[in-house]
N, C-alpha and C positions, 0 to 999 in steps of 0.2 A: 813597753806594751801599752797600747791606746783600751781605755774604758771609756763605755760612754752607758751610765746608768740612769740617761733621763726616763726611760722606759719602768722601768722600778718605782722612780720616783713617783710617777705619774699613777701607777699601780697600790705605791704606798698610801695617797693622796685619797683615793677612793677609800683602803679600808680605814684610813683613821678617821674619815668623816662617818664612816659607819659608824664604829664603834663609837663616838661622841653621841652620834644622833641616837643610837639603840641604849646606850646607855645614859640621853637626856643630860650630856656634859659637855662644857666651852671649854676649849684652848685657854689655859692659862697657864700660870706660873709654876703651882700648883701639879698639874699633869706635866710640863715641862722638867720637872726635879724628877716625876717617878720615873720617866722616861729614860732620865739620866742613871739614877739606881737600876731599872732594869736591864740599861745597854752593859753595866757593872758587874750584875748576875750574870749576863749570857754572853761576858769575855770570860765571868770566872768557870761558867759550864763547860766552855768549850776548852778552856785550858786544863780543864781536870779530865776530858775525855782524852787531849794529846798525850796527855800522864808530862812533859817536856820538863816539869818544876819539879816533879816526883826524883829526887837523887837518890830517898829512900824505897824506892819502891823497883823491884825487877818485872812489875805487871808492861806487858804491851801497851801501846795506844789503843786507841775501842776502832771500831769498825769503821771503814774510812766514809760509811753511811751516816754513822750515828755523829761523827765530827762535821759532818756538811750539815747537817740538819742544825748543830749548835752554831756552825759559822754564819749560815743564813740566818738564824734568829737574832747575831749580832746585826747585819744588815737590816733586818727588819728596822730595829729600835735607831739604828743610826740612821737611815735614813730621813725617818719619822720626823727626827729631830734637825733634820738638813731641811724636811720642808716646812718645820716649828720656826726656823729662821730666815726662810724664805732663800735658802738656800740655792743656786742654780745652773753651777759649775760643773758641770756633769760630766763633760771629756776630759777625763784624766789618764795623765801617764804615769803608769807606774812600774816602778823598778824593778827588773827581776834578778837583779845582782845578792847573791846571799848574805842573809845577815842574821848573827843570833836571835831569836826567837824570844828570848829571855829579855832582852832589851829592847827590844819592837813592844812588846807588853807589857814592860813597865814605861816605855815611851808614851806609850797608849794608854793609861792610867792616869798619867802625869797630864795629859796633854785633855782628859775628860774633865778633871777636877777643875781647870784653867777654863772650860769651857762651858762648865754650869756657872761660873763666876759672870763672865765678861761677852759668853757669847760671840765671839768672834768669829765669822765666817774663816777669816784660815785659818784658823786654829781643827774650826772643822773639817777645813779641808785634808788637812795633816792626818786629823783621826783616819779619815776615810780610804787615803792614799794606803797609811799604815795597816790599815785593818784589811786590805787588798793586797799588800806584799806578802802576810802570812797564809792569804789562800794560795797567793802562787809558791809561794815557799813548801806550801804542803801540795802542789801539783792540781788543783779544783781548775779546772777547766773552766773559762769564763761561760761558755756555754752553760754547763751542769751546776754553777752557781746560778746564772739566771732562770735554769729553768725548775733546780732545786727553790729556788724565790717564789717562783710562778707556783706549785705546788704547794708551799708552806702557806702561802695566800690566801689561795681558795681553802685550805682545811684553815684557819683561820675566820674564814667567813662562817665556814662550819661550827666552828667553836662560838662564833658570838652566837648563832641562830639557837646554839643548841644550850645556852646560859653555862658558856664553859666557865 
């Protein structure tokens, strides 16, 4: 399956100059690590709504709304950090052959930690690939991902205006 997220990107691009300029702060190294910890948080948010790691647990997954809403906020922070790199590979194809979930995430762990180190563009490409095979693994329509993006966005811009 063919992605092509330069339209996000370019989306993304607008709100983090925002947020820089409202909150009187430069791109640096510094914002590049939280970025990194936040992309961190909102694999570990979204992984505690699938419940998939819960083996003690007989609770359902959460609501396949509240799981897009955590998958998009991964997006957000990864991309962020695609255009921190100057990242611009945008047409990617990605797998839709099943694979456990379990290993794509701690793939995707492994492959973040390597990546606040060394910065390597394929490295991030891999993140990005990876973190797109578990939306198609959970069925998120490339559609209602970007258009779940496009929404998160603006209430975004709404959060800075409003000193979220």
């Amino acid at each position: 399956m063919k992605i092509d997220l330069r339209n996000i990107s370019e989306k993304q691009k607008i709100l983090d100059k925002y947020i820089l300029e409202r909150n009187n702060l430069e791109e640096n190294e510094e914002i590049f690590d939280k970025k990194i910890i936040a992309l961190f948080v909102e694999l570990g948010e979204f992984a505690n709504e699938l419940k998939f790691f819960k083996y003690w647990s007989k609770k359902e997954k959460s609501a396949d709304e509240i799981i897009l809403d955590e998958f998009v906020d991964i997006i957000h922070f990864l991309i962020s950090i695609a255009n921190n790199l100057n990242y611009n590979d945008w047409k990617l194809e990605i797998s839709t052959e099943n694979k456990k979930i379990e290993l794509i995430f701690l793939e995707i762990i492994n492959l973040i930690t390597i990546l606040q180190k060394n910065k390597d563009k394929k490295i991030l490409k891999e993140i990005i690939i990876k973190v797109l095979e578990i939306g198609i693994i959970y069925n998120f329509k490339i559609e209602k991902i970007f258009d779940s993006y496009q929404l998160k966005n603006e209430i975004n811009f709404v959060r800075q205006n409003t000193n979220y």
